[in-house]
N, C-alpha and C positions, 0 to 999 in steps of 0.2 A: 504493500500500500504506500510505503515512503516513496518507494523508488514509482509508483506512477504519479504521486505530488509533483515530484521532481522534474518530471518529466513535463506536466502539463506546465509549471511555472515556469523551464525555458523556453516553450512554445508561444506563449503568452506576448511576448514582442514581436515575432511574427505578423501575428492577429493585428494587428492598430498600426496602420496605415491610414487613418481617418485624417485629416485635417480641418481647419475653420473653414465656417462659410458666414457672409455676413450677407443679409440682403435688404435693397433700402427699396421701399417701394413708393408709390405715387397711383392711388386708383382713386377714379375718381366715377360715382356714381354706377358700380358696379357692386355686389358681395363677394369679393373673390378670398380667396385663402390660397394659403400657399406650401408645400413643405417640400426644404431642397434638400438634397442628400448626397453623398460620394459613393459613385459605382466603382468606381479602380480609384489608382493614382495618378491617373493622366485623364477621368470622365467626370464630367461633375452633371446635377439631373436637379432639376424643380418639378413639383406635381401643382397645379393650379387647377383648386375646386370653383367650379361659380356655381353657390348657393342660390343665385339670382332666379330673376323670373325673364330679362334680359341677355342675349348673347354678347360675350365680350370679347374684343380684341387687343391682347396684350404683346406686348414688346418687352423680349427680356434679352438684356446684355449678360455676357459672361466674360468676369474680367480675371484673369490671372497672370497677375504681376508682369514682365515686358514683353510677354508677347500679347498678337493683336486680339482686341476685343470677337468677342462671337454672338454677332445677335440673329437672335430668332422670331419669328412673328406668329404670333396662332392665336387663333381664332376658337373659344372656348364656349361651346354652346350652355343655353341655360340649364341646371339642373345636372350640367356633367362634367366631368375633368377629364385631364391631357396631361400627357408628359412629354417635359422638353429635356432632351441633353445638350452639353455639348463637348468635344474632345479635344485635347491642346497635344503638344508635340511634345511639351516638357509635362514633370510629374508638378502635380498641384501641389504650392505649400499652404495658399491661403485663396481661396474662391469669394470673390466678392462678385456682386448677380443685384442689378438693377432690374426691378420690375414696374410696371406701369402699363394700366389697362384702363381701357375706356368704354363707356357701350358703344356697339356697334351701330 
């Protein structure tokens, strides 16, 4: 039993490759929601719910550090969600993700 402790606790840094995500948004006259998350080390991924009763069209940039921004545009019908990624060339240290939606 020690020796599988042991084992699972060097394995343990493996595991967390997670980094920060910060995101600033700007909606306006929409219910949207938002939850972003890290799929690898080089993908980064936002889900946007519209609660609404309105379809929304948002704009989300994906910025990580010097290399060039990644925007996406989608169109998020009422009452359903989407997911947006996006994929850089280097590994993410810190994903910063401008969002901003407007009704359609």
């Amino acid at each position: 039993m020690r020796k599988f402790c042991c084992v699972l606790l060097t394995l343990l840094p493996l595991s967390a490759f997670a980094y920060p995500i910060d995101v600033t948004k700007k909606i306006e006259g929409v219910s949207v929601d938002y939850k972003a998350s890290d799929v690898d080390g080089d993908i980064s991924s936002i889900q946007l719910n519209n609660y609404g009763t309105n379809d929304a069209v948002c704009k989300v940039v994906f910025t990580n550090g010097p290399e060039s921004p990644r925007t996406r545009q989608v169109t998020v019908p009422a009452g359903k969600s989407t997911n947006t990624t996006a994929k850089f060339t280097r590994d993410i240290i810190k994903m910063r993700i401008a969002l901003t939606c407007a009704p359609k």
